[in-house]
N, C-alpha and C positions, 0 to 999 in steps of 0.2 A: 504494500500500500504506500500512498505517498508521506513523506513527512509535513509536519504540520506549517514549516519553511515554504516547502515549494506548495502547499496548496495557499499558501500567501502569496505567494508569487504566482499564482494561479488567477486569482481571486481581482489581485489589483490590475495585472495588465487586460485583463478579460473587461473591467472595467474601465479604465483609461481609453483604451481603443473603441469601443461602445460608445463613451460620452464625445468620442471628438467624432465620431459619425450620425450618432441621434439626436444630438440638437439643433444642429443647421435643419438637418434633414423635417424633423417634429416641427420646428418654427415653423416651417415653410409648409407643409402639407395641413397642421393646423390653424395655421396665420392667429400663431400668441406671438409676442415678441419672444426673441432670444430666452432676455433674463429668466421670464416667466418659466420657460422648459426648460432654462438651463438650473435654476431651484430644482425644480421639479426633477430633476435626471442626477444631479445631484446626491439630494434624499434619496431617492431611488435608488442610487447607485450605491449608497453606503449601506442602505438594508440588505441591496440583493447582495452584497457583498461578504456580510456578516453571514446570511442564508445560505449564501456558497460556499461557506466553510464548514458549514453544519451540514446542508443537505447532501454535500458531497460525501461527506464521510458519512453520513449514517446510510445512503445510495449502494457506498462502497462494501460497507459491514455486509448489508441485507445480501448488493451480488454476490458476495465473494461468500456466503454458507451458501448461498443459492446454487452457485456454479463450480466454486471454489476456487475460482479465480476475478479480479479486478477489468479482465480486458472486456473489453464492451464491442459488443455486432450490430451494424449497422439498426438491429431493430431495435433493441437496447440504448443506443444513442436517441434516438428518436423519442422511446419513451422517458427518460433521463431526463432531456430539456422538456418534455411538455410537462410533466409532475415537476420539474424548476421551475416555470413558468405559473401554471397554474397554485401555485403555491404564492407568488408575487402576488398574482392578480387579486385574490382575496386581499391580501394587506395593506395594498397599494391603493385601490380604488376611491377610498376615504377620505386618503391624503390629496389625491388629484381635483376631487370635486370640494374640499373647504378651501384648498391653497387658491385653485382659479378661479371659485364660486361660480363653479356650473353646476347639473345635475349629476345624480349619481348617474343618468342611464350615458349624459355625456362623457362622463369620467370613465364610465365605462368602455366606449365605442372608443377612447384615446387609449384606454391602459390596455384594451383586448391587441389594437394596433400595435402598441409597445412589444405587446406582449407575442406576437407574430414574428415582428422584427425581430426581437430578441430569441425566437426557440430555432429562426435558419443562422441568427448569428452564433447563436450557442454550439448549434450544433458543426459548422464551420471553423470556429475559432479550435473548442475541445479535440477534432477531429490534428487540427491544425497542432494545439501544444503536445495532444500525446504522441505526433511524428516527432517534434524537435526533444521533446525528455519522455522517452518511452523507459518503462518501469523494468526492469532486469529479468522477471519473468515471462512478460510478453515476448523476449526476445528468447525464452527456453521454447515458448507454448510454438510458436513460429515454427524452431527449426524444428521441432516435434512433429506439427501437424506436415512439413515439408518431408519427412523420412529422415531427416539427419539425425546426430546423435544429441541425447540428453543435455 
């Protein structure tokens, strides 16, 4: 499993690169100003942050007795980011309709948006850091499934 280091490291650049693509992008599709999303993606981004730390590792516990391994198959990713996502969306929505004083169904149709964005970026990005820091047994499980040795 990972250590609790790099799932910081995890955690921040997953959200850095996020916030410098969804705020221009959110302004402009929902015509708030900047500042306004950039609060808002902000907050957001500290929570989903803290959640990323938790929900990956308790994610991680459940696969790995489930499978007894950490590596994740394309369908498994997929479900991953949407129970991440949909796990925002409940906590989030609340925050979104007091900060801009819309409705909830508005705050909705924004954070389900978010929350779209966020489950092809999730799943892009993750797919992307487990290439660059893959975990020492993905690399046993590999040449196993290929024939090589142990």
């Amino acid at each position: 499993m990972r250590t609790l280091a790099d799932r910081i490291r995890h955690a921040i650049s997953f959200e850095v690169l996020a916030l410098l693509l969804i705020v221009p992008l959110a302004s402009f599709v929902f015509h708030q100003p900047m500042h306004d999303i950039g609060v808002i993606s902000v907050v957001s981004a500290t929570i989903a942050m803290l959640w990323n730390v938790v929900y990956n590792f308790l994610f991680d516990l459940w696969l790995k007795r489930k499978s007894g391994s950490t590596l994740k198959s394309r369908g498994m990713r997929v479900l991953h980011a949407m129970l991440f996502e949909g796990g925002l969306l409940v906590a989030l929505m609340p925050f979104i309709a007091w900060y801009l004083q819309i409705s909830l169904a508005q705050a909705f149709v924004m954070d389900v948006s978010f929350a779209l964005f966020y489950m092809g970026y999730a799943y892009a990005f993750n797919w992307g850091y487990d290439w660059l820091f893959p975990l020492p047994e993905w690399k046993q499980a590999a040449a196993q499934d290929a024939g090589g040795a142990p």
